[in-house]
mmCIF entry with sequence, helices, sheets and N, C-alpha, C, O atoms, coordinates in Angstrom:
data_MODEL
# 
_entry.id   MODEL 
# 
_entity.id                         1 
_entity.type                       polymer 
_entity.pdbx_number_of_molecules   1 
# 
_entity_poly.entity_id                      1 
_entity_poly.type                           'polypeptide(L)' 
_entity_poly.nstd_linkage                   no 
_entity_poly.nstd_monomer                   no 
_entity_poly.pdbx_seq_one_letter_code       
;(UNK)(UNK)(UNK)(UNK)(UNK)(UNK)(UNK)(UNK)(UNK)(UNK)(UNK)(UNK)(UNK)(UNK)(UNK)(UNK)
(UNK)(UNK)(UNK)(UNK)(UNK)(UNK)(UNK)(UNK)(UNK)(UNK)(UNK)(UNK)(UNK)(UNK)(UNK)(UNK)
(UNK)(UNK)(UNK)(UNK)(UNK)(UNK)(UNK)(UNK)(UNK)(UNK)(UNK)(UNK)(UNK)(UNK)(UNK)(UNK)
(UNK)(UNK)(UNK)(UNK)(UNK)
;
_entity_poly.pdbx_seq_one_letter_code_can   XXXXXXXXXXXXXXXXXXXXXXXXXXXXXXXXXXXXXXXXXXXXXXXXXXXXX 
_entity_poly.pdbx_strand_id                 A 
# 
loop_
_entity_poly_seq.entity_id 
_entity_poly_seq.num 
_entity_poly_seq.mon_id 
_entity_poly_seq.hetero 
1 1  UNK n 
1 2  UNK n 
1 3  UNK n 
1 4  UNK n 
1 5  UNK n 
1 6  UNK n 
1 7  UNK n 
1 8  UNK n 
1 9  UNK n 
1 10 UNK n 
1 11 UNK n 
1 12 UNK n 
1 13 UNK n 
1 14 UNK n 
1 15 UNK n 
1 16 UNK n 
1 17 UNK n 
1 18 UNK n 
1 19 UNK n 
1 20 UNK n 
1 21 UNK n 
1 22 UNK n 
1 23 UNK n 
1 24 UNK n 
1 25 UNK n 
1 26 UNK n 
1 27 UNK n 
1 28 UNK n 
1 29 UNK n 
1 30 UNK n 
1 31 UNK n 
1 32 UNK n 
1 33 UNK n 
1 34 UNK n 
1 35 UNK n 
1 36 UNK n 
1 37 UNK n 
1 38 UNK n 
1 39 UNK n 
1 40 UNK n 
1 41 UNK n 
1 42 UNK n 
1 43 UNK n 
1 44 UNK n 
1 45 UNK n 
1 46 UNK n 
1 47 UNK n 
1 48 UNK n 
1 49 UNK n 
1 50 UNK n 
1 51 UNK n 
1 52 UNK n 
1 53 UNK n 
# 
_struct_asym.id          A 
_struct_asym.entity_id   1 
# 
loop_
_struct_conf.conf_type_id 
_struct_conf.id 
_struct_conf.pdbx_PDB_helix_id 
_struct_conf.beg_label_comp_id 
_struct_conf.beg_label_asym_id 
_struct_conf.beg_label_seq_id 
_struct_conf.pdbx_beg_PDB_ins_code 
_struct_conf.end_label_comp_id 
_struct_conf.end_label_asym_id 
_struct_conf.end_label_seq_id 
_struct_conf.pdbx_end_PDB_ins_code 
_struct_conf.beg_auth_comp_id 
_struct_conf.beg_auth_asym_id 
_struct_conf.beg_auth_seq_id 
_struct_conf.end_auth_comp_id 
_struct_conf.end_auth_asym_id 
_struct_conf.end_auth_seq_id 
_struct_conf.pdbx_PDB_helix_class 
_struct_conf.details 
_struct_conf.pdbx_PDB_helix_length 
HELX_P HELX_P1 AA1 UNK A 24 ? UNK A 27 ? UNK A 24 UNK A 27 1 ? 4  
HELX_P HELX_P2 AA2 UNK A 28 ? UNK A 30 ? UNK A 28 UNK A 30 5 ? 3  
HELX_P HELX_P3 AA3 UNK A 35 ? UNK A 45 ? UNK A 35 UNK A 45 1 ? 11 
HELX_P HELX_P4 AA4 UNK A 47 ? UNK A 50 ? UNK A 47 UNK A 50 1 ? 4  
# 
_struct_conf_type.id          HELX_P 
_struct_conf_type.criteria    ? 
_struct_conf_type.reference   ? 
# 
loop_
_atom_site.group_PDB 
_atom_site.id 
_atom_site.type_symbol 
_atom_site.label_atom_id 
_atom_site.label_alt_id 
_atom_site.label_comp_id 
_atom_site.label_asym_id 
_atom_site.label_entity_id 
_atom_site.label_seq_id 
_atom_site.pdbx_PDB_ins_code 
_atom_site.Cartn_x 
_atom_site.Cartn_y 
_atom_site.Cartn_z 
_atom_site.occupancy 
_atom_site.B_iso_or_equiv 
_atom_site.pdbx_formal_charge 
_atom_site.auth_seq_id 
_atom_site.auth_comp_id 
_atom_site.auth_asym_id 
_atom_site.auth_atom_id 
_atom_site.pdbx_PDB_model_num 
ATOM 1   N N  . UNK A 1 1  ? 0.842  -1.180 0.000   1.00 0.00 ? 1  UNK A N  1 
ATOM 2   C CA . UNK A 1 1  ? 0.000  0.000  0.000   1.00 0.00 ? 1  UNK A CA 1 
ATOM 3   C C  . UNK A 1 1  ? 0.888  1.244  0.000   1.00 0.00 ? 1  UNK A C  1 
ATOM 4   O O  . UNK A 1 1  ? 1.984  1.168  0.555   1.00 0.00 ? 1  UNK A O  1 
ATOM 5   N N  . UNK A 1 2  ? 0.529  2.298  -0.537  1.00 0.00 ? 2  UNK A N  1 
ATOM 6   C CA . UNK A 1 2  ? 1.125  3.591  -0.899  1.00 0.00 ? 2  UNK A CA 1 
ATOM 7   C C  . UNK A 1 2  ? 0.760  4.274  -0.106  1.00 0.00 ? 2  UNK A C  1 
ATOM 8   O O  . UNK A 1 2  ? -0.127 3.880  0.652   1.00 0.00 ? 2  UNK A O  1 
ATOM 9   N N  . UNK A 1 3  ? 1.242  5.406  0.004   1.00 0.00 ? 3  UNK A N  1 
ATOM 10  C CA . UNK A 1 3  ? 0.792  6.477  0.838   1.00 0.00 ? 3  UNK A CA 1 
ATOM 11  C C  . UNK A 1 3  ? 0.550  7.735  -0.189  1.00 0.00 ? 3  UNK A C  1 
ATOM 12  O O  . UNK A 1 3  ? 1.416  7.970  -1.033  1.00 0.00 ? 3  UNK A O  1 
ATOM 13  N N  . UNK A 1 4  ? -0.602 8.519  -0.114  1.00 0.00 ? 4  UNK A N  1 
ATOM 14  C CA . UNK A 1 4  ? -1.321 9.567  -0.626  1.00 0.00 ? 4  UNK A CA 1 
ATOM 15  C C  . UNK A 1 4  ? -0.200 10.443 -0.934  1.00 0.00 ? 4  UNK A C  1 
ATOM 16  O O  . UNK A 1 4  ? 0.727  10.568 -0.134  1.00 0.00 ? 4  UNK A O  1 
ATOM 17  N N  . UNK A 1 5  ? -0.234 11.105 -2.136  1.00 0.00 ? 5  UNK A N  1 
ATOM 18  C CA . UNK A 1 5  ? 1.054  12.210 -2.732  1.00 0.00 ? 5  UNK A CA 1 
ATOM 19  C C  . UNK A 1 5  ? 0.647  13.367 -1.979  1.00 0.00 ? 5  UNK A C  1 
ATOM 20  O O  . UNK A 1 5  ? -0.370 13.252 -1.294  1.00 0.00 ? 5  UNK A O  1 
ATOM 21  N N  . UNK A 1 6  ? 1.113  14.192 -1.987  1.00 0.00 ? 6  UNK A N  1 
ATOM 22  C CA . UNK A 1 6  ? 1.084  15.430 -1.453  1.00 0.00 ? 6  UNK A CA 1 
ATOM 23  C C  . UNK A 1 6  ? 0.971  16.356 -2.278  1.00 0.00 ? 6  UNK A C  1 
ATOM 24  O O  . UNK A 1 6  ? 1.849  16.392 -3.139  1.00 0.00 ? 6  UNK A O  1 
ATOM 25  N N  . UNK A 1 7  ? -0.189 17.490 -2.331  1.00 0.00 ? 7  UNK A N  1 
ATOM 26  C CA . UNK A 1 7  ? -0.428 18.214 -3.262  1.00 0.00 ? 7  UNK A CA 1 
ATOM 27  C C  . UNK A 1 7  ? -0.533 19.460 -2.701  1.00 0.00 ? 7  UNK A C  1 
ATOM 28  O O  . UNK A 1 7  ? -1.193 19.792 -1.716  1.00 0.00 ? 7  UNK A O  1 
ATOM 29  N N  . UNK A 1 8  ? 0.590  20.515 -3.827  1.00 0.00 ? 8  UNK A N  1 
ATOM 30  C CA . UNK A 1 8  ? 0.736  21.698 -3.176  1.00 0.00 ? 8  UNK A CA 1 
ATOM 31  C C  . UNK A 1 8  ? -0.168 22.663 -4.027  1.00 0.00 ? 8  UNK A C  1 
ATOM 32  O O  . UNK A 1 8  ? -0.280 22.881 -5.233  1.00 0.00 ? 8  UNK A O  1 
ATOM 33  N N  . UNK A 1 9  ? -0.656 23.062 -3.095  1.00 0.00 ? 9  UNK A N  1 
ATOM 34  C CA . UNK A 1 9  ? -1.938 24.337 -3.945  1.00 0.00 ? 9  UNK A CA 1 
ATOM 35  C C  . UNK A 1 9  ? -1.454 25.668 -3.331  1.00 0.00 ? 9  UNK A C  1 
ATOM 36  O O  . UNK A 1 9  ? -0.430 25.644 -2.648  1.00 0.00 ? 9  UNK A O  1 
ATOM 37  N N  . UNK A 1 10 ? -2.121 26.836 -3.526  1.00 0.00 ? 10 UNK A N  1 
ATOM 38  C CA . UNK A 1 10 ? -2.254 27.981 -3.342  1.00 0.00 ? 10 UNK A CA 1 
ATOM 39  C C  . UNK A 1 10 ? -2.700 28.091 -1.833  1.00 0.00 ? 10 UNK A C  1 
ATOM 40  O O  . UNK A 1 10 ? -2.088 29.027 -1.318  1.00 0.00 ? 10 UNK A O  1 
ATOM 41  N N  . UNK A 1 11 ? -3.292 27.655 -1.210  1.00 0.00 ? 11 UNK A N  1 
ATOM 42  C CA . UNK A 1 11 ? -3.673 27.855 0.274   1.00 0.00 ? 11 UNK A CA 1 
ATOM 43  C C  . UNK A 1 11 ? -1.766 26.169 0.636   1.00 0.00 ? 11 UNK A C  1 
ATOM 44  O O  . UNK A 1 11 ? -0.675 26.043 0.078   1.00 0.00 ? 11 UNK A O  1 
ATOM 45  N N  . UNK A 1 12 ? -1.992 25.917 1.006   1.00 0.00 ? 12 UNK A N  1 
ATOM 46  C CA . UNK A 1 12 ? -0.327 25.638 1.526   1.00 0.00 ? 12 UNK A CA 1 
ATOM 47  C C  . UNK A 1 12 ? 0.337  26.436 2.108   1.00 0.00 ? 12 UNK A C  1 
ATOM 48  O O  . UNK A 1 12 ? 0.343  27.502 1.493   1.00 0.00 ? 12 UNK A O  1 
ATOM 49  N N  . UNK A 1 13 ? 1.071  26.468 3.250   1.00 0.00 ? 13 UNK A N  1 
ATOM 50  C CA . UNK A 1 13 ? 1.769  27.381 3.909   1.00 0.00 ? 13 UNK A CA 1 
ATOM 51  C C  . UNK A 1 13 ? 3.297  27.650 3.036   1.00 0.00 ? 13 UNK A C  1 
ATOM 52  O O  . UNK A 1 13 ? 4.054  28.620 3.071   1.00 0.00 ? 13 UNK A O  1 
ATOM 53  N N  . UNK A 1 14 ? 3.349  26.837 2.546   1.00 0.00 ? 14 UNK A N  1 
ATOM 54  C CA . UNK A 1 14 ? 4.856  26.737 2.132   1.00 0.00 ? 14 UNK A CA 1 
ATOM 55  C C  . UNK A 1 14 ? 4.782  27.273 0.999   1.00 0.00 ? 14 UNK A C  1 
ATOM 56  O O  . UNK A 1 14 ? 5.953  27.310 0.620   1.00 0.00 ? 14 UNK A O  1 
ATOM 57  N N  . UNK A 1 15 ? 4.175  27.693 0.252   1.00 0.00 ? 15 UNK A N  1 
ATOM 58  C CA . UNK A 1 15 ? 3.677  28.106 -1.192  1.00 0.00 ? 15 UNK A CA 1 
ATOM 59  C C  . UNK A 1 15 ? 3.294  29.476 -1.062  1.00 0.00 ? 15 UNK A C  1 
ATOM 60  O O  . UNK A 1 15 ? 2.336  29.976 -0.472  1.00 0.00 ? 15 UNK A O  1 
ATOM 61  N N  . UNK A 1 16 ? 4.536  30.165 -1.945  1.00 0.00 ? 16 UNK A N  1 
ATOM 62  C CA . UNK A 1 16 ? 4.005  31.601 -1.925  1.00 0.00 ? 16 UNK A CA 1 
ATOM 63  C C  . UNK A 1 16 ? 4.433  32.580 -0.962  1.00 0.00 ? 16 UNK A C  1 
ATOM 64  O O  . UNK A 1 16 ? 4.594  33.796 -1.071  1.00 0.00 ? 16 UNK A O  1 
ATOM 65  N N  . UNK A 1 17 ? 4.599  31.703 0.113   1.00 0.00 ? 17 UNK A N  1 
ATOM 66  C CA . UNK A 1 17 ? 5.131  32.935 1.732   1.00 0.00 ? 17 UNK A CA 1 
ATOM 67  C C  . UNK A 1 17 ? 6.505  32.576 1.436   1.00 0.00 ? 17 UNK A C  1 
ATOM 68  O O  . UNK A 1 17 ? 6.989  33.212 2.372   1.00 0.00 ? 17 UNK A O  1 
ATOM 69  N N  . UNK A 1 18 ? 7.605  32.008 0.817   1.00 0.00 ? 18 UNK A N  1 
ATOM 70  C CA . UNK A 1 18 ? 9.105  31.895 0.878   1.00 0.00 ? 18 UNK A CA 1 
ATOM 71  C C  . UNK A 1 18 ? 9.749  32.742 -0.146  1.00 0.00 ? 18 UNK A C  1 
ATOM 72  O O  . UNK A 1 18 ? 10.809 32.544 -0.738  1.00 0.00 ? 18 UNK A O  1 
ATOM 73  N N  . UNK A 1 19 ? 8.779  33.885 -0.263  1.00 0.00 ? 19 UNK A N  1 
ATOM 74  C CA . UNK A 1 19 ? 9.536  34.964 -1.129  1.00 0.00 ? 19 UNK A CA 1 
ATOM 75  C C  . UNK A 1 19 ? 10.744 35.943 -0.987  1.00 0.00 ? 19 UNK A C  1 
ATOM 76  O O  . UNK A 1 19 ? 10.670 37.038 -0.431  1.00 0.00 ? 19 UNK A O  1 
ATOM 77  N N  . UNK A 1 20 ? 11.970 35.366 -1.610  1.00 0.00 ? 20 UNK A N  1 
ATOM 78  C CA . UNK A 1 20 ? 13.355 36.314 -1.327  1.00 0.00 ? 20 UNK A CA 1 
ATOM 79  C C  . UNK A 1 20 ? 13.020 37.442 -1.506  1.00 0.00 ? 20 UNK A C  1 
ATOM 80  O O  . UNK A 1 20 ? 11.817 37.634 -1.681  1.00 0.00 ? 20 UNK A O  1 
ATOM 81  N N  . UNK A 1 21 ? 14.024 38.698 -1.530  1.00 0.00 ? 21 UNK A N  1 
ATOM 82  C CA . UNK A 1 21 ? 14.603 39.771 -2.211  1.00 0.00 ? 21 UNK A CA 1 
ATOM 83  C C  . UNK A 1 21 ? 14.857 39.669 -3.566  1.00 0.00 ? 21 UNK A C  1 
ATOM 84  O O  . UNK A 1 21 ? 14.626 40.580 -4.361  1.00 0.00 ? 21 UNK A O  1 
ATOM 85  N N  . UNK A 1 22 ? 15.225 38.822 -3.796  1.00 0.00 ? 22 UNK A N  1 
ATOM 86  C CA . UNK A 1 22 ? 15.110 38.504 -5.472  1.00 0.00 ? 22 UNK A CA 1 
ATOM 87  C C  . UNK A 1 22 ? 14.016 38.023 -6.369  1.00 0.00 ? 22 UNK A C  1 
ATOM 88  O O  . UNK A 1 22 ? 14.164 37.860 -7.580  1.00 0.00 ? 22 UNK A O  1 
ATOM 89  N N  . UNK A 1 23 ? 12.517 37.726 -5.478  1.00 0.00 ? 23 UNK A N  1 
ATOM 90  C CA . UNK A 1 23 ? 11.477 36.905 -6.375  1.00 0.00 ? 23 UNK A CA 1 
ATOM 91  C C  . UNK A 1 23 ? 10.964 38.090 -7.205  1.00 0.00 ? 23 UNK A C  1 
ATOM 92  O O  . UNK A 1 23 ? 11.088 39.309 -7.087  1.00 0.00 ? 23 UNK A O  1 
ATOM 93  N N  . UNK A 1 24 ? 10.373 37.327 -8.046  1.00 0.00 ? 24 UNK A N  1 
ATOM 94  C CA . UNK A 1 24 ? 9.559  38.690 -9.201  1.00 0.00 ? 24 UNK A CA 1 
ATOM 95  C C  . UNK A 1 24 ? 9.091  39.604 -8.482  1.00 0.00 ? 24 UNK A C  1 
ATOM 96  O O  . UNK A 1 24 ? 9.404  40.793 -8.545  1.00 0.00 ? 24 UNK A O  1 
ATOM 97  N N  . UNK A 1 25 ? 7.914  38.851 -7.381  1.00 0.00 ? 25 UNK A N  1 
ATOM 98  C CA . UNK A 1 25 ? 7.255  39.885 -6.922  1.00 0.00 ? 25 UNK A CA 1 
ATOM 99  C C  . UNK A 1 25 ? 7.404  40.139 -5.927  1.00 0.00 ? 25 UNK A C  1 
ATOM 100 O O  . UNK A 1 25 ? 6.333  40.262 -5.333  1.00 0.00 ? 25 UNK A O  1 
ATOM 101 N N  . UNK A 1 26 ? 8.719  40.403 -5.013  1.00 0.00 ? 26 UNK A N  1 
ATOM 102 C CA . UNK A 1 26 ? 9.574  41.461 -4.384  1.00 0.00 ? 26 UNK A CA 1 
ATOM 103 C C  . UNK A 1 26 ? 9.904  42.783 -5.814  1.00 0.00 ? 26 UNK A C  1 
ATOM 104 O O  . UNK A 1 26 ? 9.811  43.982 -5.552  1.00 0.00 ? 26 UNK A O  1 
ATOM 105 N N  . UNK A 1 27 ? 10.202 42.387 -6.959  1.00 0.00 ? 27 UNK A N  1 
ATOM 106 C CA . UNK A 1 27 ? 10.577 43.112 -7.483  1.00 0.00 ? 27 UNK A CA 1 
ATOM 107 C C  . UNK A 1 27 ? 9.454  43.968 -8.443  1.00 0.00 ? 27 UNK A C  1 
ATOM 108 O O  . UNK A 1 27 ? 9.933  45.044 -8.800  1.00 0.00 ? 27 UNK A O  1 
ATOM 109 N N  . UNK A 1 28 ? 8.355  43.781 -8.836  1.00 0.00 ? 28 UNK A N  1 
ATOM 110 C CA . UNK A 1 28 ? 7.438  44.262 -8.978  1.00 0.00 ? 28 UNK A CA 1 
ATOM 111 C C  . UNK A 1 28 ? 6.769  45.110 -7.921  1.00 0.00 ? 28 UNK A C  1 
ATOM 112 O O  . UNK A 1 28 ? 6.469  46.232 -8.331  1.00 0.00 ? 28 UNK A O  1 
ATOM 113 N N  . UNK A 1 29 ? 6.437  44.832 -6.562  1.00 0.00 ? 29 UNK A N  1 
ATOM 114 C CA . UNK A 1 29 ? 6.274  45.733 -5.773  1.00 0.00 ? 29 UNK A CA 1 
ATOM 115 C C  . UNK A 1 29 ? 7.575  46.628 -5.292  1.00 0.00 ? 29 UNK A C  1 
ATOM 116 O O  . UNK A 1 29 ? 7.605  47.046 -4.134  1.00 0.00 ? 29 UNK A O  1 
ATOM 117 N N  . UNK A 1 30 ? 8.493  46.869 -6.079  1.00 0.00 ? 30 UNK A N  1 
ATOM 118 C CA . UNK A 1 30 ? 9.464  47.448 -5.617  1.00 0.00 ? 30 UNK A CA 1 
ATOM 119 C C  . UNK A 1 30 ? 9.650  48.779 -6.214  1.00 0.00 ? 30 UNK A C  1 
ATOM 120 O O  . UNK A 1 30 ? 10.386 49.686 -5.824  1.00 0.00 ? 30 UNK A O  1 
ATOM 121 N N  . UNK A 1 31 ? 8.738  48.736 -7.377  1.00 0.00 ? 31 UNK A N  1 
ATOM 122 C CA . UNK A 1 31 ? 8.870  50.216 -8.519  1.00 0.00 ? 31 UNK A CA 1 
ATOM 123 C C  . UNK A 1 31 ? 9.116  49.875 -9.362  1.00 0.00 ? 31 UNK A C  1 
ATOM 124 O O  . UNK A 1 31 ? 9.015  50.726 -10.246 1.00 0.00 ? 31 UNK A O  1 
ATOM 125 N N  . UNK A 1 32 ? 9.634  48.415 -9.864  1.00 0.00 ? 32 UNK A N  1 
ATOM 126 C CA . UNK A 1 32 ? 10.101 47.987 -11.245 1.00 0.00 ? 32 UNK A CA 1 
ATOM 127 C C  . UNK A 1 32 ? 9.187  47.545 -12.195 1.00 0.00 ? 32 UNK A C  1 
ATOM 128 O O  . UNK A 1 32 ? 9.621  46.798 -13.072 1.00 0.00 ? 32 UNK A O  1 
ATOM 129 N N  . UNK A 1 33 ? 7.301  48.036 -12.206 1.00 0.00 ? 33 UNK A N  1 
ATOM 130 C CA . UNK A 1 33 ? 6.698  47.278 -12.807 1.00 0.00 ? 33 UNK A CA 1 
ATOM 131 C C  . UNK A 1 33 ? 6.386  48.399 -14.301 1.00 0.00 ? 33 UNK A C  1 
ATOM 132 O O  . UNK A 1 33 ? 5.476  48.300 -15.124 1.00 0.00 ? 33 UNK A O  1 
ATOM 133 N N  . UNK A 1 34 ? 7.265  49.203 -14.251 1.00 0.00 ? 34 UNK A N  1 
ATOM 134 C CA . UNK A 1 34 ? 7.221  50.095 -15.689 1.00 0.00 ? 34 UNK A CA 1 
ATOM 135 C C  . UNK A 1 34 ? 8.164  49.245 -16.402 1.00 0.00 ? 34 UNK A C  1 
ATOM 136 O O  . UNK A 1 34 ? 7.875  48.489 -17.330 1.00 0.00 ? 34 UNK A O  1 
ATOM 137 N N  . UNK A 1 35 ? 9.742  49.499 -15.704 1.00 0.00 ? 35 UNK A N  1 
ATOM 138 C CA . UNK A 1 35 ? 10.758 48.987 -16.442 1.00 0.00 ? 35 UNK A CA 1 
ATOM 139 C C  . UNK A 1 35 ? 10.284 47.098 -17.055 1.00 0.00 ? 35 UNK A C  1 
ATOM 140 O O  . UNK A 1 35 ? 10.605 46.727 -18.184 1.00 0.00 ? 35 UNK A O  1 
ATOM 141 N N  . UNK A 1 36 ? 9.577  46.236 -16.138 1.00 0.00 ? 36 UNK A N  1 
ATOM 142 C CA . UNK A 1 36 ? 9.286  44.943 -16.831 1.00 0.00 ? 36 UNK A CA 1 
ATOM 143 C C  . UNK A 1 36 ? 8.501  45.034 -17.743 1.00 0.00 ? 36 UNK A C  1 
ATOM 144 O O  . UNK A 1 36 ? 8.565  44.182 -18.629 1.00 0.00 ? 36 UNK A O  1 
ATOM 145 N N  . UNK A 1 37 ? 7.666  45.925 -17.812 1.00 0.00 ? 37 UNK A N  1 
ATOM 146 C CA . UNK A 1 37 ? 6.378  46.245 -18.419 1.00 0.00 ? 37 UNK A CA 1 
ATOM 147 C C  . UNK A 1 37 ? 7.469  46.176 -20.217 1.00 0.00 ? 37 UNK A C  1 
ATOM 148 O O  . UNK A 1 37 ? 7.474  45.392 -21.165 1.00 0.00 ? 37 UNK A O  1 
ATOM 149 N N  . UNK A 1 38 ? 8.257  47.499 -19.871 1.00 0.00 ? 38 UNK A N  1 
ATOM 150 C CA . UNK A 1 38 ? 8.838  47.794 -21.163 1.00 0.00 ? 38 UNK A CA 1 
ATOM 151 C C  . UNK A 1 38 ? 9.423  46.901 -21.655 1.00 0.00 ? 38 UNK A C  1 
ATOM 152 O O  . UNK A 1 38 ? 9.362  46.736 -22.873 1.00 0.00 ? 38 UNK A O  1 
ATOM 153 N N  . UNK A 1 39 ? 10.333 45.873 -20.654 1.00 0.00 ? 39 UNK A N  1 
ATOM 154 C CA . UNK A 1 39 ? 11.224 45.128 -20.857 1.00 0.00 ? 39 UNK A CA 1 
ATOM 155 C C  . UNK A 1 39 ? 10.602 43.890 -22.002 1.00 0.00 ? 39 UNK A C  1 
ATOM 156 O O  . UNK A 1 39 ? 11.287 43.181 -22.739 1.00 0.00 ? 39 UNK A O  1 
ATOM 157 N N  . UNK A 1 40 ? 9.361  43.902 -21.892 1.00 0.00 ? 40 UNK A N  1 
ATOM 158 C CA . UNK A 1 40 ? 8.635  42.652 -21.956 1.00 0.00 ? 40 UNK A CA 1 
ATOM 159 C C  . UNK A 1 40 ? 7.865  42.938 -23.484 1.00 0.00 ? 40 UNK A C  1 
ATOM 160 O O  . UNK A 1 40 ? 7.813  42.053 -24.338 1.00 0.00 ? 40 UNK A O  1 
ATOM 161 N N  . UNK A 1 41 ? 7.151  44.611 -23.729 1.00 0.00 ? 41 UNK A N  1 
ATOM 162 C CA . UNK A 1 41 ? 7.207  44.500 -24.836 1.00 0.00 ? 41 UNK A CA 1 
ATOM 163 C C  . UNK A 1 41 ? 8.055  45.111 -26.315 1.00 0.00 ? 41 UNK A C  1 
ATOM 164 O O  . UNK A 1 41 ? 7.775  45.409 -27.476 1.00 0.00 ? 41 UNK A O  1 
ATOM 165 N N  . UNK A 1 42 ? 9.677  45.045 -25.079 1.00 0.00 ? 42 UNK A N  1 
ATOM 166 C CA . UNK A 1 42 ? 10.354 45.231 -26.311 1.00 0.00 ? 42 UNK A CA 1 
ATOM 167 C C  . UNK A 1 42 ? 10.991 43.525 -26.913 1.00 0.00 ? 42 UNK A C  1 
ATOM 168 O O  . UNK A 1 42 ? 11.070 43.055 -28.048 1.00 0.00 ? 42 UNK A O  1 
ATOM 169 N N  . UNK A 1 43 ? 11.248 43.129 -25.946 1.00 0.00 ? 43 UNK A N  1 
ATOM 170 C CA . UNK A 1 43 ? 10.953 41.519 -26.579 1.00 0.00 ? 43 UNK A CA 1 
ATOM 171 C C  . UNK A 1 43 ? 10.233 40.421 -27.273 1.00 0.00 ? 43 UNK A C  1 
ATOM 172 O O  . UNK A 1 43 ? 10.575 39.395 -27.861 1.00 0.00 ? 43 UNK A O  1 
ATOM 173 N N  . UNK A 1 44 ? 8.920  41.111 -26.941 1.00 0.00 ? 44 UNK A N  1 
ATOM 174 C CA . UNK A 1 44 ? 7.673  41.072 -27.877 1.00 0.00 ? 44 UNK A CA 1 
ATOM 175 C C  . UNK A 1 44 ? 7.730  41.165 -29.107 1.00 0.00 ? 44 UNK A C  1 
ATOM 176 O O  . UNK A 1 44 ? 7.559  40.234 -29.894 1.00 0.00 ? 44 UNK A O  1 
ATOM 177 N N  . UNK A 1 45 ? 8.155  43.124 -29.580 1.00 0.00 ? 45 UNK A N  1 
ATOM 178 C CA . UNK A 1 45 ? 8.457  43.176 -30.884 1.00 0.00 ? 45 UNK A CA 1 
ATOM 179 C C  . UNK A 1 45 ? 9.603  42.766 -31.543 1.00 0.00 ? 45 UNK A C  1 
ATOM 180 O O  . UNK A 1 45 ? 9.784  42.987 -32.741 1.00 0.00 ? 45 UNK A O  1 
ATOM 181 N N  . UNK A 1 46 ? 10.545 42.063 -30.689 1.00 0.00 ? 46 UNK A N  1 
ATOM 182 C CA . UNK A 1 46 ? 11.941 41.800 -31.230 1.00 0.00 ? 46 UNK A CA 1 
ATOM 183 C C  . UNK A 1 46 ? 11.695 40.550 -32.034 1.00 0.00 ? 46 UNK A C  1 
ATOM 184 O O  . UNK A 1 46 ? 12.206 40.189 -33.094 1.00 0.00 ? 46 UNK A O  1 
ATOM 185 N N  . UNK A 1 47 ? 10.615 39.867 -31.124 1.00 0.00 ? 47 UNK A N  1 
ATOM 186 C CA . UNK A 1 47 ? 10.367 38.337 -31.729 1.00 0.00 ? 47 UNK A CA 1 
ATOM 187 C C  . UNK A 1 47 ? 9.430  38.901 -33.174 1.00 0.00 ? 47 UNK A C  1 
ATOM 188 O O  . UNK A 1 47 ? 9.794  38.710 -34.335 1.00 0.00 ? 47 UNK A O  1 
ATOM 189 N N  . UNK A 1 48 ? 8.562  39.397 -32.888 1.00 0.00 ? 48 UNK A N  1 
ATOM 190 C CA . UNK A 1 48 ? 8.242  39.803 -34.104 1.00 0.00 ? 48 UNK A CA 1 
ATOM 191 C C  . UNK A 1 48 ? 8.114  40.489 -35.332 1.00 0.00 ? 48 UNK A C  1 
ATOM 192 O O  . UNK A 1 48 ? 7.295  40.635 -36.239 1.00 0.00 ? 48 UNK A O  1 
ATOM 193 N N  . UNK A 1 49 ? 9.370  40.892 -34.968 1.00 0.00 ? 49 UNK A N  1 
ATOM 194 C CA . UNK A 1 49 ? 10.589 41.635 -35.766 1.00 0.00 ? 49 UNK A CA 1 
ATOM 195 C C  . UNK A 1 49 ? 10.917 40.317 -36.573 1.00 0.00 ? 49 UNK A C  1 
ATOM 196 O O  . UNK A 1 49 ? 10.561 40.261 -37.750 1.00 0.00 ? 49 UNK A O  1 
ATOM 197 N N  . UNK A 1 50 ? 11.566 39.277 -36.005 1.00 0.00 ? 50 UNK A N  1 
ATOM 198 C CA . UNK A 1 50 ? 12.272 37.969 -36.452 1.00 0.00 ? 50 UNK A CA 1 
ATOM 199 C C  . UNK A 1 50 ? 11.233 37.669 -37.316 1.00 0.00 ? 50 UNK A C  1 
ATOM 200 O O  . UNK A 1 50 ? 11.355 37.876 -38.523 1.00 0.00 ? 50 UNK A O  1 
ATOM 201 N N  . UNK A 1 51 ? 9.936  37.074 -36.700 1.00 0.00 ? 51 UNK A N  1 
ATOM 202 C CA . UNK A 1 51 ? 8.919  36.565 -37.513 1.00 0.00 ? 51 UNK A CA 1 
ATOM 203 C C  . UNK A 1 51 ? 8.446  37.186 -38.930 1.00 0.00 ? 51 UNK A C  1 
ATOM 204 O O  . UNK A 1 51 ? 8.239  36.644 -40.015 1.00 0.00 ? 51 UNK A O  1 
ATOM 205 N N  . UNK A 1 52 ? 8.382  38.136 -38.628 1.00 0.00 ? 52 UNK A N  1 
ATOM 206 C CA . UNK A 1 52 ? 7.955  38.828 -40.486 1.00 0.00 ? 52 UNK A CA 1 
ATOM 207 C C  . UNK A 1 52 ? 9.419  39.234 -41.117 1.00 0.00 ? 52 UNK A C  1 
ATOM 208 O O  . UNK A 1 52 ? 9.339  40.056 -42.030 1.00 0.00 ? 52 UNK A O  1 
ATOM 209 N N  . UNK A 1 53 ? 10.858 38.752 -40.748 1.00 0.00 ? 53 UNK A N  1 
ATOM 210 C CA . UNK A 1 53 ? 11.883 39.483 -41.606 1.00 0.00 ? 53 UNK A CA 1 
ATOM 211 C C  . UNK A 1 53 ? 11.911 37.775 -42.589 1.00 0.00 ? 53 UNK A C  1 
ATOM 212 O O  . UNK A 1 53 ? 12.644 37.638 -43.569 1.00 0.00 ? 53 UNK A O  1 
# 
């Protein structure tokens, strides 16, 4: 006989509360959500820059 897996969801204590100084969203609430913002759709058009050349 087995024993039941363990399933980590969104209510879990361990999930979600072990956020560094370095997680995204330390860094999004930090003032950086213009600069990702940009970051994200200049990579956007870069890819689709590639795609139609």
């Amino acid at each position: 006989m087995t024993t039941p897996k363990q399933v980590l969801n969104t209510h879990s204590p361990s999930v979600g509360r072990d956020r560094g100084p370095y997680s995204a969203h330390s860094a999004v609430n930090n003032g950086y959500r213009g600069w990702i913002l940009l970051l994200i759709i200049l990579v956007a058009l870069g890819g689709a820059a590639l795609v139609f050349a």
